[in-house]
TORMARDO-27579 format. One record per residue: residue in three letters; x, y, z of N, C-alpha, C in turn. Coordinates in steps of 0.001 Angstrom, whole numbers, plus 500000, padded with zeros to 6 digits. Example, Ala and Ser with C-alpha at 12.3 -4.5 7.8 and 13.67 -1.06 7.14 Angstrom:
ALA513190494310507800512300495500507800513200496700507800/SER512850497750507080513670498940507140512900500030507870/
% end
This chain:
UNK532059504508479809531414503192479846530808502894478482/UNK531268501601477711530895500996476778528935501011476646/UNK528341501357475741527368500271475412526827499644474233/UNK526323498496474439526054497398473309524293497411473079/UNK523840497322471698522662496875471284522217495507471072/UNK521034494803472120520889493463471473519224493589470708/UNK519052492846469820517626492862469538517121491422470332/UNK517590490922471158517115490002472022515883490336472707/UNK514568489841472917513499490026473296512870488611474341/UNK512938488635475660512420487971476766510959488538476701/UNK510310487421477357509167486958477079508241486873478626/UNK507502487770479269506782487279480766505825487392480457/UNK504707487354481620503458487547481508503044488996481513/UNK504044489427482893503865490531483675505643491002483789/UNK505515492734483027507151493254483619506893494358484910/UNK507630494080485802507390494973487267508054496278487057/UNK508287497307487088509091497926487296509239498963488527/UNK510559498709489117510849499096490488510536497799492047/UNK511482497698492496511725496743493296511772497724494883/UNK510495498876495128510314499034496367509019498301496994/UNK508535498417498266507248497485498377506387497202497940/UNK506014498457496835504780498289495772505115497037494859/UNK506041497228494275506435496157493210506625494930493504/UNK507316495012494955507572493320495050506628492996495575/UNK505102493524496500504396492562496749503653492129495332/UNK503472493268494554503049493020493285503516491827492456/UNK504603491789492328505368490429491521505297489473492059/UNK505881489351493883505184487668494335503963487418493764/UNK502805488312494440501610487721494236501414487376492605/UNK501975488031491946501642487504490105502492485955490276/UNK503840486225490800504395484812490451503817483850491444/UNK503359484300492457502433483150493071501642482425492863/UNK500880482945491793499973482602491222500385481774490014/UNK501515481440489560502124481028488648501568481376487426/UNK502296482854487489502516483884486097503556484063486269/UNK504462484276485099505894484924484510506302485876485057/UNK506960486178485912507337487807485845508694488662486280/UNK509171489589485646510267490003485074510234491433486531/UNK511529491576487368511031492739488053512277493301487591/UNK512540494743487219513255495207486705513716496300487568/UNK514937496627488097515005497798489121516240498460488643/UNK516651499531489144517789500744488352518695500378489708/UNK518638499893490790519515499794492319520320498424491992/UNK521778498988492824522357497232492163521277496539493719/UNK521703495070493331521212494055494245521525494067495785/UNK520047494341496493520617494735497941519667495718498269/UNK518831495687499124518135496523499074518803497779500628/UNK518673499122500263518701500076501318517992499879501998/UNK519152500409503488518830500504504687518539501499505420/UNK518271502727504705518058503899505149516725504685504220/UNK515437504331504855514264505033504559513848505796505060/UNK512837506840504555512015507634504770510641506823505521/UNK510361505835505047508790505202505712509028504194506680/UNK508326504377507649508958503820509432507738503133509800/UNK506421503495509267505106503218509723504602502173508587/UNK504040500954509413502808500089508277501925499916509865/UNK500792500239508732499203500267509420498849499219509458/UNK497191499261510162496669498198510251496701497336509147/UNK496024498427508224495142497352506779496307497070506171/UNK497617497432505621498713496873505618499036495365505809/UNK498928495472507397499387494636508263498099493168507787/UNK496953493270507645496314492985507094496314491929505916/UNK496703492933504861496970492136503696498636491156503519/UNK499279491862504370500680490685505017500070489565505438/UNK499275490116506215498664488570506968498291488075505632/UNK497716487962504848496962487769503925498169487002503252/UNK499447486972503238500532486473502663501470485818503719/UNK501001485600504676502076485013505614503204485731506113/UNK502697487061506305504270487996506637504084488898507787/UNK502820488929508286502484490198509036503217489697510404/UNK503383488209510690503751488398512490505390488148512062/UNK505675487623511380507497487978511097507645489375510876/UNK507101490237510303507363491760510224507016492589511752/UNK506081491841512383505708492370513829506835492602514627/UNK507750491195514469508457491229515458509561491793515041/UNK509497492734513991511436493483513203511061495066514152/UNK509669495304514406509745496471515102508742496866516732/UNK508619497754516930507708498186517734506001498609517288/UNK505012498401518676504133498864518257503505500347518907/UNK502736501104518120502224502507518749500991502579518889/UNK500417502243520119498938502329520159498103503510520046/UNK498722504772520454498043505970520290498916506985519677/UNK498060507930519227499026509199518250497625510311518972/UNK499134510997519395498399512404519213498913514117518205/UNK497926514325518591498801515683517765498224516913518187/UNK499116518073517945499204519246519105498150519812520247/UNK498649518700521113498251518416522419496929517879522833/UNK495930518161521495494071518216521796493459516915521294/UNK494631516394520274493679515657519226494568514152519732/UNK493796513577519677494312512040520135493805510763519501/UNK494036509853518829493359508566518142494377507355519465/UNK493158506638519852493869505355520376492983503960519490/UNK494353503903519463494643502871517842493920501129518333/UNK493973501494519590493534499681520248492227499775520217/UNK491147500506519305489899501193519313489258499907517590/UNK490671500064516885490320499619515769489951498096515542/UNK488928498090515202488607496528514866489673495268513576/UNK490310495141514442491369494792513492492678493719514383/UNK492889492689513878494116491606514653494962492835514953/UNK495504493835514137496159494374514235496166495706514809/UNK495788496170515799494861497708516617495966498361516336/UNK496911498989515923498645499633516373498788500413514755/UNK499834500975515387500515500963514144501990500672514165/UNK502688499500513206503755499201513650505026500187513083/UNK506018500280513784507028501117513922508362500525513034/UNK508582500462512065509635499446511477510555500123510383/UNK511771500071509955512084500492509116511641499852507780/UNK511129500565506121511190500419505338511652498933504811/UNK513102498989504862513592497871504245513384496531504748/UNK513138495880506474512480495335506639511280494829506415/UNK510325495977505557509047495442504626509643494575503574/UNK510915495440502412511348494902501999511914493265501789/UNK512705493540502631513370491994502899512633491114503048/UNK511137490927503762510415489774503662509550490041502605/UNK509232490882501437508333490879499860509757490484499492/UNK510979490806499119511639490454498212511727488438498556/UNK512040488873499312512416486594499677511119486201499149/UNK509910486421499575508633486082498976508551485992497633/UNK509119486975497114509077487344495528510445485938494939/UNK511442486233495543512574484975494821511542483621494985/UNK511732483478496190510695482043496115509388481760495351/UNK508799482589494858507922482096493982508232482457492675/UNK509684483022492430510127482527490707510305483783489823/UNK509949484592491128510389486262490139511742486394489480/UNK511666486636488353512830486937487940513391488004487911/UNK514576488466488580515123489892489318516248490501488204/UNK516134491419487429517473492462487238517045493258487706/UNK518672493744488476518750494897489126519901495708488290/UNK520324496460488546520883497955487804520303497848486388/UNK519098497452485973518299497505484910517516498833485181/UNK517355499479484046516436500436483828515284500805482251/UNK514492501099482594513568501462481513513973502786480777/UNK513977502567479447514588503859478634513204504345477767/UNK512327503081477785511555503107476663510344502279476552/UNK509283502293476200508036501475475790506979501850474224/UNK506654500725474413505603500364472924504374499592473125/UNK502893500144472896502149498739473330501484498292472188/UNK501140497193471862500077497403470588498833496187471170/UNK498589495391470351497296494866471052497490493211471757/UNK498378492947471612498983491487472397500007492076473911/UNK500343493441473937501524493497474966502469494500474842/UNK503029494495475591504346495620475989505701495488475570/UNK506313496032474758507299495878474550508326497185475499/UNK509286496994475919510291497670477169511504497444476608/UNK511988498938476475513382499064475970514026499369477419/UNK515380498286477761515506498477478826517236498376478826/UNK518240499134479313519669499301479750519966498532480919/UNK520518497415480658521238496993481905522792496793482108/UNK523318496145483664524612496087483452525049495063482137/UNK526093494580482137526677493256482081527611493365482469/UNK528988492194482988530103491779482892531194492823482689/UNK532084492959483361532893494519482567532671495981482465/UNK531638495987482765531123497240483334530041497956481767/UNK529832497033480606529381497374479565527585497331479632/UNK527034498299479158525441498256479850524881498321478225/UNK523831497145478007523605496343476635521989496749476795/UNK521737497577475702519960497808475820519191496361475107/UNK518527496308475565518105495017475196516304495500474638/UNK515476493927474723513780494474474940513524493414475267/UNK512738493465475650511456493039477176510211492800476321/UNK509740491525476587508261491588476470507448490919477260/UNK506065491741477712505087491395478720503957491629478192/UNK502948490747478399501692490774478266500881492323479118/UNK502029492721479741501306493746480926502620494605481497/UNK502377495318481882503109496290482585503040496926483786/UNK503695497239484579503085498050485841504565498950486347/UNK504414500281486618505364500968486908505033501124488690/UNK505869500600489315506048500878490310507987501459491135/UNK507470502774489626509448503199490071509234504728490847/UNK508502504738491046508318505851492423508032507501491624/UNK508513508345492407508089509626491828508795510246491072/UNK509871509887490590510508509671489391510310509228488502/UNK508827508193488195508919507057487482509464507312486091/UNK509785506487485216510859506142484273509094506051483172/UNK508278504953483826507026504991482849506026505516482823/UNK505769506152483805505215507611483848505837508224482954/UNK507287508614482721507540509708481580507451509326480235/UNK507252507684480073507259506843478780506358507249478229/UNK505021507289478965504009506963478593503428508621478454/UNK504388509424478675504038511550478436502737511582479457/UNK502684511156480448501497511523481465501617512802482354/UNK500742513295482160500758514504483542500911514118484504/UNK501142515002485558501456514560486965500947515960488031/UNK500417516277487829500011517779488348500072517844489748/UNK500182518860490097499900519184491797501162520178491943/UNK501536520256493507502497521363493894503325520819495007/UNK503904521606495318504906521495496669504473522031497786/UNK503992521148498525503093521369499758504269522020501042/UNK505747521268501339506340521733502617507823521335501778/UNK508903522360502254509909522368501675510979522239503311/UNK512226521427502973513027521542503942512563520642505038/UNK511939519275505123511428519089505993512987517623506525/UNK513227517623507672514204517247507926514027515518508985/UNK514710514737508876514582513180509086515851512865509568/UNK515765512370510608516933511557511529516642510242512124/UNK517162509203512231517234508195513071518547508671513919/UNK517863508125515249518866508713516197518667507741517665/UNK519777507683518163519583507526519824519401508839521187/UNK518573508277521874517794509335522976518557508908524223/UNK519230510298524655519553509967526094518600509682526878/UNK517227510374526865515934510419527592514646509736526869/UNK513597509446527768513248508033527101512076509244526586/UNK510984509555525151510366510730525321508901509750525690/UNK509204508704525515507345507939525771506675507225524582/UNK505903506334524804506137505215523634504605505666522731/UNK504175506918522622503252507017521715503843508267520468/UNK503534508087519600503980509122518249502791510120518467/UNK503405511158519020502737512585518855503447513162518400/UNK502851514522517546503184515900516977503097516791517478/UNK503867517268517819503459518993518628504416519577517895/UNK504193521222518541505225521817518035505207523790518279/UNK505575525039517799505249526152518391505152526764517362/UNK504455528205517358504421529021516175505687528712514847/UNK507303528123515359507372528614513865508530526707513598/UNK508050525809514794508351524270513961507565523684514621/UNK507434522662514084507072521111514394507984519961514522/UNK507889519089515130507859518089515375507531516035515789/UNK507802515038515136507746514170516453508753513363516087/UNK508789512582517447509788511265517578509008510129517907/UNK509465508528517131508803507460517467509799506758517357/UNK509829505500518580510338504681518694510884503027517716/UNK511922502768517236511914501687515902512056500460517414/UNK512290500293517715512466499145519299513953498757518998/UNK514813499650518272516120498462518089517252499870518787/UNK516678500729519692516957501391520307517600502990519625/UNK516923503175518250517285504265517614515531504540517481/UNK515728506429517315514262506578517579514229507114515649/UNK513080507386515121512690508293514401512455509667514418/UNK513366511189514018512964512579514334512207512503513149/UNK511237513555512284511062514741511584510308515836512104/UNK510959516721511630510998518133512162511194519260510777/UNK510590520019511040510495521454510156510652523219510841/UNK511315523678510475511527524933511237510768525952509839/UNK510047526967510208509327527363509624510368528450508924/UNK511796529258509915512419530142509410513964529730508987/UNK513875528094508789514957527433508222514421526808506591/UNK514433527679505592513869526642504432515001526704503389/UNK515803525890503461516853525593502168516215524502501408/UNK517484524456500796517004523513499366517461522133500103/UNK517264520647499355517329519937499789518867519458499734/UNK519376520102498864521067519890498473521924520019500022/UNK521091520910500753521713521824501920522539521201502778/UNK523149521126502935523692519952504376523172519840505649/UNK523104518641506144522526518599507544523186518057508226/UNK523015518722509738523903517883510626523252518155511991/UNK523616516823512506522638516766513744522541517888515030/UNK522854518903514893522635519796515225521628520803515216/UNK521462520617513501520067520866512800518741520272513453/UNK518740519425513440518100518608513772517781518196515874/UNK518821518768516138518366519133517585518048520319517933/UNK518339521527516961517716522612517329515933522815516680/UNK515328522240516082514553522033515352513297521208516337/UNK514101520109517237513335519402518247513061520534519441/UNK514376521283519962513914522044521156513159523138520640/UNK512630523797519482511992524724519129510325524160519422/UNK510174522779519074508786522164518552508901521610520038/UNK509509520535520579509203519914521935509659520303522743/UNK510575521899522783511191522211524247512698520925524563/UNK512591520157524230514058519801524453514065518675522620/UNK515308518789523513516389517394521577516052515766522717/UNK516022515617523931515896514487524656517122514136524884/UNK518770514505524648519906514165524759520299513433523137/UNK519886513777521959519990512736520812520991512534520464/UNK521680511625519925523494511098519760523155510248519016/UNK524209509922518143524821508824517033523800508774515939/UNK523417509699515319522781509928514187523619508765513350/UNK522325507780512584522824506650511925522346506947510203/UNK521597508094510588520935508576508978520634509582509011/UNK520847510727508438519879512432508597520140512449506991/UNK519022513099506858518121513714505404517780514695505417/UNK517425515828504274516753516486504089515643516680502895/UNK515105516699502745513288516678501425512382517713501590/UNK511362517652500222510348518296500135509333517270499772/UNK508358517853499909506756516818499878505835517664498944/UNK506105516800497754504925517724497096503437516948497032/UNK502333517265496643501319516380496750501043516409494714/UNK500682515465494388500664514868492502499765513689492997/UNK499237513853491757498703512309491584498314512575490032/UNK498734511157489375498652511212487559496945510917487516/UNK496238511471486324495396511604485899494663509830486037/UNK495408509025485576494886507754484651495694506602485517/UNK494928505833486145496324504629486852496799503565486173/UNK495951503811484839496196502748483739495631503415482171/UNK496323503144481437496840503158479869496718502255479315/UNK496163501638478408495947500598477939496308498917478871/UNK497745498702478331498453497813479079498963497864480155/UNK499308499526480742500178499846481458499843500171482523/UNK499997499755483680499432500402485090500626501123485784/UNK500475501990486756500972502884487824500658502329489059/UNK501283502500490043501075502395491535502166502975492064/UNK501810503390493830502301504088494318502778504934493925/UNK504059505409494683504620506521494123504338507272493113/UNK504902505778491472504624506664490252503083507397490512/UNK502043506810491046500584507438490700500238508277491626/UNK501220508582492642500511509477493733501968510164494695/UNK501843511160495188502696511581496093502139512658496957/UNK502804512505498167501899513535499097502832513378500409/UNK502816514206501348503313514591502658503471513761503381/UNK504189513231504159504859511983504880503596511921506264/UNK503221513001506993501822513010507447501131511872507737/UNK500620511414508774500131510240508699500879508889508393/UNK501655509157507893502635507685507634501655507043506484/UNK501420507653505501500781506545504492501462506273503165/UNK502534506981502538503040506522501558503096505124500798/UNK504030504743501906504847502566502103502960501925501996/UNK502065502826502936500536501698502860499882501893501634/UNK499939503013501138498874502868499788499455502638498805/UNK500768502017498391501136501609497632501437500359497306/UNK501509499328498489501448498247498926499533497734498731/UNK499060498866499184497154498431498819496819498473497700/UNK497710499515496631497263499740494770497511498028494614/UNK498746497357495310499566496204494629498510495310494600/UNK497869495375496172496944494444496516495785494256495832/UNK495280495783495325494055495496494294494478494816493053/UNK495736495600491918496167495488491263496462493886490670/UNK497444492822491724497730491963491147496691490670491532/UNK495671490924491800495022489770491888493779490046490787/UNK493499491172490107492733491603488853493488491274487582/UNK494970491632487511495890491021486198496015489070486214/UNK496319488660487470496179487074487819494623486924487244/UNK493347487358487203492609486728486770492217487155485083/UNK492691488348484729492684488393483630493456487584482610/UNK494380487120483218495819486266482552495380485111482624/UNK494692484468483668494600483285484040493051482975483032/UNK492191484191482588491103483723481635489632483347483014/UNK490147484119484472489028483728485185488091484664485603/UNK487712485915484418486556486723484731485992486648483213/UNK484287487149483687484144487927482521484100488379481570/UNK484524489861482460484906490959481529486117491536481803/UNK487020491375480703488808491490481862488766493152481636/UNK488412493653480597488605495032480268487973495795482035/UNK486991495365481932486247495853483126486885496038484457/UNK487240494379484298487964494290485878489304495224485592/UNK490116495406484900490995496193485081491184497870484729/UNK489815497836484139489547499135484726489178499624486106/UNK488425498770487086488672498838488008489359499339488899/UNK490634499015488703492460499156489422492154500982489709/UNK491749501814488480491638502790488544491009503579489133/UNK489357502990488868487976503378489506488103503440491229/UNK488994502006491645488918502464492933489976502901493508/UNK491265502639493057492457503160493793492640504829493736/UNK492172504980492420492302506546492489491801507866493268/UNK490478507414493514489560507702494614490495507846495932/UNK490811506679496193491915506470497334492771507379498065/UNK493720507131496492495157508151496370494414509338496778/UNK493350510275496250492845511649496336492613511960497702/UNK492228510334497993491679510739499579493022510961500631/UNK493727510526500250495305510239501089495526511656501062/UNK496074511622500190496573514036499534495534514487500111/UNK494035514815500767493612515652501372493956515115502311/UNK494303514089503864494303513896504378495821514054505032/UNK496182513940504225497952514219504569498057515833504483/UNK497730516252503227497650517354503109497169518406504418/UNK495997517899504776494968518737506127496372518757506937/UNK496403517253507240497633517510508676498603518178508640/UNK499215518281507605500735519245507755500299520494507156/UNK499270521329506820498721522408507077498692522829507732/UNK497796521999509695497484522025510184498369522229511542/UNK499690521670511100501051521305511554501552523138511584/UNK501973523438510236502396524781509731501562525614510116/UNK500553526076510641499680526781511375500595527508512339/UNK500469529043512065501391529950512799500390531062513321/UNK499615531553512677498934532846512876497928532485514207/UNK497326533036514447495892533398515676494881532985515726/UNK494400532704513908493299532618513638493449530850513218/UNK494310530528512571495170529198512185494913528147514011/UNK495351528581514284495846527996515954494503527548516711/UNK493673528854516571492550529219516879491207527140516267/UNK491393527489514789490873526798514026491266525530514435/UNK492479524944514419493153523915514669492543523614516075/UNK492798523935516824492323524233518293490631523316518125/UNK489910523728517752488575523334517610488117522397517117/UNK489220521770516085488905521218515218489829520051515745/UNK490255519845516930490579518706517811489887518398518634/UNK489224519599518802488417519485520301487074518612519849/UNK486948519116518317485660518682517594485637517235517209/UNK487043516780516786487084515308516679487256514518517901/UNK487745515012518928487849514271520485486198513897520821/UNK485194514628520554484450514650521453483390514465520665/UNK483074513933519223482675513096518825483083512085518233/UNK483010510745518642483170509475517980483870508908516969/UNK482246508947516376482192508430514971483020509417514187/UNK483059510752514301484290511570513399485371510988513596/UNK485144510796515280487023510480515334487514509148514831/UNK486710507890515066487358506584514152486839506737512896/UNK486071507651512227486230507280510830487514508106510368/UNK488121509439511120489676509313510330490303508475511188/UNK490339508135511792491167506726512515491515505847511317/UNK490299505419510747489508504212510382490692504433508341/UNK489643505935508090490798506682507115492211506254506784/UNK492712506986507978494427506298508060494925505172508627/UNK494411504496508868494872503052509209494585502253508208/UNK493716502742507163493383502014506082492291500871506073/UNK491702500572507476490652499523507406489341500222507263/UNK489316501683506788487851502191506463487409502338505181/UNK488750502039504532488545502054502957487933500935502319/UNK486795501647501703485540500757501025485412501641499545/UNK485654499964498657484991500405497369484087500964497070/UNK483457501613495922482065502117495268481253500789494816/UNK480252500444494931479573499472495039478258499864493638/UNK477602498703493081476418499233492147475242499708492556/UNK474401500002492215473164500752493106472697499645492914/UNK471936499167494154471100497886494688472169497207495061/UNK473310497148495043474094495885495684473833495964497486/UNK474213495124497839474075494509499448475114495904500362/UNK474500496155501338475457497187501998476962497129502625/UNK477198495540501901478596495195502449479698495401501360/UNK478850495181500409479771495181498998480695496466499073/UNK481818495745498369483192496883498591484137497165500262/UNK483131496719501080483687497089502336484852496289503071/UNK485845496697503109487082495628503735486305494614504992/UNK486870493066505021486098492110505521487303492502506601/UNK487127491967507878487567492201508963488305490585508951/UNK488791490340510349489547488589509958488424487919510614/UNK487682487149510256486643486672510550487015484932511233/UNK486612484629512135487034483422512800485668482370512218/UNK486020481583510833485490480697509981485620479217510628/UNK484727478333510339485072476981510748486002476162510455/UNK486155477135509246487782476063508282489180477225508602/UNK488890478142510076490373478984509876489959480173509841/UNK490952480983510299490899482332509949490628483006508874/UNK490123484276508622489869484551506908491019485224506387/UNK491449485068507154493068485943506298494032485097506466/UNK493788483811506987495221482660506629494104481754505668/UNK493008481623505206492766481290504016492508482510502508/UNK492898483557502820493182484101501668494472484086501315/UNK495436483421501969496926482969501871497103482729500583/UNK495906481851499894495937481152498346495656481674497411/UNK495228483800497659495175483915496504493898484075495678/UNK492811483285496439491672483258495345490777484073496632/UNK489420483724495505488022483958496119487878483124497719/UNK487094483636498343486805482994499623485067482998499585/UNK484378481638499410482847481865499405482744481819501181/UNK481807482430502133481568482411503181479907481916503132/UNK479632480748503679478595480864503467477700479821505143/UNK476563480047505555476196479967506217476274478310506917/UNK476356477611507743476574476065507827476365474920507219/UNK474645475521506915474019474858506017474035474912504777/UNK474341476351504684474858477074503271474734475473501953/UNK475193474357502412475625473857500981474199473238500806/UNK473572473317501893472227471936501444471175472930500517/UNK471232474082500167470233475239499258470390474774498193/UNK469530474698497020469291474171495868470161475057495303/UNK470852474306494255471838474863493355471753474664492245/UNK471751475774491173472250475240489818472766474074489442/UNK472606473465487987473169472173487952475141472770487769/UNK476110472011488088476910472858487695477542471876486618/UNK478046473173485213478627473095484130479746472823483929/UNK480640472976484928482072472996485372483121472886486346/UNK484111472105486687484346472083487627484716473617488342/UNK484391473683489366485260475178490199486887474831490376/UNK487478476046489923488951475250489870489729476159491223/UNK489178477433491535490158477776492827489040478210493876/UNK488439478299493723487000479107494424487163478118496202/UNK487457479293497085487813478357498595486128478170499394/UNK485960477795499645484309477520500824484800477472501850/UNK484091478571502760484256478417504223483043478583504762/UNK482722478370506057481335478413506770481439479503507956/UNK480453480271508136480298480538509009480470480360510804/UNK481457480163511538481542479817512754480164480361513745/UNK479078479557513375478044480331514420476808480468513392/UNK475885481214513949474517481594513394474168482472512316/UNK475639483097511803475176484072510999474786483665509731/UNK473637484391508918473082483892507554473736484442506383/UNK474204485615506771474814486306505871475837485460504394/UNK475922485805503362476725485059502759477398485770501885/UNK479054485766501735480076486692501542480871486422500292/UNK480975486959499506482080486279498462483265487475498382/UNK484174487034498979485517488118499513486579487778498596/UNK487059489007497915487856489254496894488830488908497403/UNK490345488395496447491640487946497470491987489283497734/UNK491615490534497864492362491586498450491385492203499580/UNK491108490914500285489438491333501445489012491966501126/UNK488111491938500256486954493464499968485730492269500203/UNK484692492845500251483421491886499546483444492072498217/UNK483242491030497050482836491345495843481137491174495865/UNK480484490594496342479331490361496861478809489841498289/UNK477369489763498073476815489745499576475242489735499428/UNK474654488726500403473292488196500442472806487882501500/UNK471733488500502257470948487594503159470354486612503362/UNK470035486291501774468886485237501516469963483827501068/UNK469837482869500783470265481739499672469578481572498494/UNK469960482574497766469574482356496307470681481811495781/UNK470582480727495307471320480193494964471721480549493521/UNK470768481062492320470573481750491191471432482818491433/UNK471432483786492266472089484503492393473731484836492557/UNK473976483900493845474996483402493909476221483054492472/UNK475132482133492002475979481371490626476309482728489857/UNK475126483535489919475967484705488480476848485674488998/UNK476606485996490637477837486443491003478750485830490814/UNK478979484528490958480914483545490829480903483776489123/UNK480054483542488323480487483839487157480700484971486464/UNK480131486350487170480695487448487145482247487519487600/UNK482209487419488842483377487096488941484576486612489320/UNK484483485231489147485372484492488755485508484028487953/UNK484825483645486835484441483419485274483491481840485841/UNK483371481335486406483200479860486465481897479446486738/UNK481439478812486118480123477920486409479782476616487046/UNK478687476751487895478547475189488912479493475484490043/UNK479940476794490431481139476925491063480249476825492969/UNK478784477175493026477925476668494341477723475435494828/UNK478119474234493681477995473140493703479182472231494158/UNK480150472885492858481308472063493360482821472749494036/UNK482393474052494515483708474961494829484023474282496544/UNK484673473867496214484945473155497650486837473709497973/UNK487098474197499202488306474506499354489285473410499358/
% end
C-alpha cells in the first residue's frame, strides 16, 4: 500500500480522538454547542456490533436524559432491578433515587448508534480509518499528525489542527503513547471468557454472580432474546489468542451455576484479560484523556461504557466554556477535568477490583471473609446504598471548597421545576439557576451585561434553597439565604457573566 505526504493543515476547535461512547458523546456536546470538531477514528465507517459492555447505569442514563437519548436507548434493551452476588449480597436497584432505579441491559453499540447520529447532526466532522501517528502543542493548540485512507487504497499523512485535544482511543490509546505517559498498574484476571447466547431455560431476570471454589459466573438478559455469559474457570488460564468455543463456555457455566441452562447459537464468544491502569495526569497541557485511554479495570460491576461517558460529561461542557470565553479562570476550570474525574477512575479500580477478588476467592479463609462481608452489607443500609449509590454512579460527588454549602459538588437528582423537568432543561447545555418562586423579587446587583445562556427555573413548591447546577448536574453552588451579592459572584465565577440575577431569564 502506497503512501502520500500532504502539508495540508485543517483547522477545529476541538480534535476527538476515537469514535467509542466516550468520544462521541464528547464531540456532539462540543458541536452542540457550536464548536468545530474533527472526530478522528482508526475503524472504517460503521460502528461494531459485538461488545464487551452490556450495562448503562443509572447516572449514565441520567446524563442521556440530559441529551434527549435516555428513553430511545431504554427501549433497545431490558431492565435489571436487582443484582446479587454469591448468594448473600443483594442491591435492589428500585431503592435508588433516580427516573432511572435499574440498570439497563443493552448492547454497546446501541449506545453508540444514538451518540453517533447525535454527533452527525450537530456538525461533527467524521474520518474514519484515520489514525493518530503523532502530536505537537505549543501555546495557541495542537497540532496531529494523522494517516488516513484515500481513494485507491493510498493512506496520505496529513495535519490537523485544534485548539484542544482529547484522546478518547481506549487502552491502546495512540495519545497516550504521543504524549510518553505512564500507565501503571497490573493484570488483575486473565482468561476471562464472554458469550452472547440463546437459553433453552429461562435462568430469571436479575444479574447475579455466583459461582464454586474454582469458577465464576453470570448471565443477564439483552431482551432481544440472546442472553449475556462471563465466566472464568480458575484451572483454565490461556492466553487470549486461545480459541473458544461454546463448549468452553458451557462447561465454565455448569462449574459456577450447576447447569449451561441449554445455551445454543452463540452469536459472539471472546476471550480477555482485565488489567486495572490508570495514567497519572488526565490532562497535559492541551491534551485531555478519558475513558479507556485514562483508566482500565475489571468488567465487574459493569462500569467501563459509564465512566467514560461521565469523564465526557465533565469534560466537554468545561472546554465549551473555555472556548466560548464564559469563565473566569479557564486554566482552573480545566484543571478541574482532572481534580475530579481522577478521584473517580481510582474509585472504580478499587471497586471493580474488590469484586472480582472477591469473585476468585477459593481458600477457607477467602470464602469465610466474603461470607461476612455480605452479610455485613445486607444488614446495614446506609453501607449497602452507598455502594449501590457507588456503582450506579448517582453517589458520585465532587470535592467542594471549605465553607461551601453541603450540596456543592453533589449530583442534582431530576427535580420536578415549574418550567419542566431538570434534566429536559439541561438539554441546552448551559447553567440551570434554581431559584425559589419569589427568588426574582430579592434585590439584585445592577446588571452590567446581558446573561447570554444562563436558564432560570423555580422551584415547584416551598423550597428556599437556591441551586446553580452545572450542565453535567453537579451543583456548582448553593444557598439558603438570597444573597443576591453572592449569587452574582458565583455566576461570574462561573459562568464569566455579570447582571446574570437580573437578566438570566431561560
Amino acid at each position: 500500500m502506497n503512501g502520500t505526504t500532504t502539508g495540508t493543515t485543517d483547522t477545529a476547535d476541538v480534535l476527538v480522538v476515537g469514535a467509542g461512547p466516550t468520544g462521541l458523546l464528547l464531540a456532539g456536546d462540543l458541536a452542540a454547542a457550536g464548536l468545530s470538531v474533527t472526530l478522528i477514528e482508526r475503524r472504517p465507517r460503521g460502528t461494531s456490533t459485538m461488545t464487551r459492555a452490556f450495562g448503562v447505569h443509572a447516572r449514565t442514563l441520567e446524563l442521556l436524559d440530559a441529551r434527549g437519548l435516555a428513553d430511545e436507548l431504554v427501549a433497545t434493551g431490558t431492565t435489571v432491578d436487582r443484582m446479587s452476588a454469591f448468594r448473600h449480597l443483594s442491591f435492589d436497584l428500585d431503592r435508588l433515587h433516580s427516573r432511572f432505579p435499574y440498570l439497563l441491559v443493552t448492547p454497546q453499540y446501541e449506545v453508540e448508534h444514538l451518540l453517533e447520529r447525535r454527533a452527525r447532526e450537530a456538525g461533527v466532522e467524521f474520518r474514519h480509518e484515520t489514525e493518530l501517528i503523532g502530536l505537537r502543542q505549543d501555546e495557541d493548540g495542537v497540532t496531529a499528525e494523522v494517516r488516513g485512507a484515500e481513494e485507491g487504497g493510498d493512506h496520505a499523512e496529513t495535519r490537523l489542527r485544534a485548539r484542544y485535544l482529547v484522546g478518547a482511543d481506549g487502552l491502546r490509546s495512540a495519545v497516550r503513547h504521543a504524549l510518553d505517559l505512564p500507565f501503571p498498574g497490573t493484570s488483575v484476571i486473565r482468561s476471562i471468557v464472554l458469550a452472547d447466547v440463546k437459553l433453552a431455560e429461562e435462568p430469571g431476570g436479575s444479574l447475579s454472580v455466583a459461582g464454586s471454589d474454582e469458577a465464576f459466573a453470570f448471565i443477564v438478559p439483552f431482551g432481544d432474546g440472546y442472553y449475556r455469559v462471563m465466566g472464568w474457570n480458575r484451572k483454565h488460564q490461556v492466553p487470549d489468542s486461545a480459541p473458544i468455543d461454546l463448549d468452553d463456555v458451557r462447561e465454565i457455566t455448569r462449574q459456577a451455576l450447576g447447569t449451561d441452562y441449554g445455551m445454543h447459537d452463540a452469536r459472539w464468544l471472546s476471550r480477555f484479560h482485565s488489567d486495572e491502569r490508570q495514567v497519572p495526569s488526565y490532562r497535559t497541557g492541551r491534551v485531555f484523556l478519558a475513558g479507556d485511554a485514562a483508566h482500565c479495570h475489571s468488567p465487574a460491576g459493569g462500569q467501563g461504557l459509564n465512566t467514560g461517558i461521565q469523564d465526557a460529561a465533565n469534560l466537554s461542557w468545561k472546554l465549551t466554556a473555555v472556548l466560548r470565553g464564559d469563565t473566569a479562570d479557564p486554566e482552573a476550570l480545566l484543571d478541574s477535568y482532572h481534580q475530579e474525574r481522577h478521584p473517580v477512575g481510582a474509585a472504580v479500580l478499587r471497586t471493580s477490583g474488590a469484586i472480582v477478588r472477591l469473585a476468585m476467592a477459593h481458600n477457607p479463609v477467602q470464602r469465610t471473609a466474603r461470607s461476612l462481608l455480605a452479610r455485613l452489607l445486607n444488614g446495614v443500609r446506609p453501607a449497602r446504598d452507598k455502594a449501590m449509590g457507588r456503582i450506579s454512579g448517582i453517589g458520585i460527588a465532587y470535592p467542594a471548597r471549605r465553607g461551601a454549602h453541603r450540596l456543592t459538588g453533589t449530583r442534582v437528582p431530576d427535580l420536578a421545576l415549574t418550567e419542566g423537568r431538570l434534566y429536559e432543561l439541561l438539554r441546552e447545555g448551559e447553567f440551570v439557576l434554581v431559584t425559589p418562586e419569589d427568588g426574582h423579587t430579592a434585590a439584585t446587583p445592577a446588571a452590567t451585561a446581558p446573561a447570554r445562556r444562563l436558564i432560570r427555573a423555580h422551584w415547584n413548591g416551598a423550597r428556599r434553597t437556591t441551586l446553580l447546577v452545572r450542565p453535567d448536574g453537579h451543583v456548582a453552588w448553593a444557598s439558603e439565604t438570597q444573597d443576591a451579592t453572592a449569587l452574582e459572584e458565583a455566576l461570574r465565577h462561573w459562568t464569566g457573566e455579570r447582571g446574570a440575577v437580573a437578566a438570566g431569564q431561560a
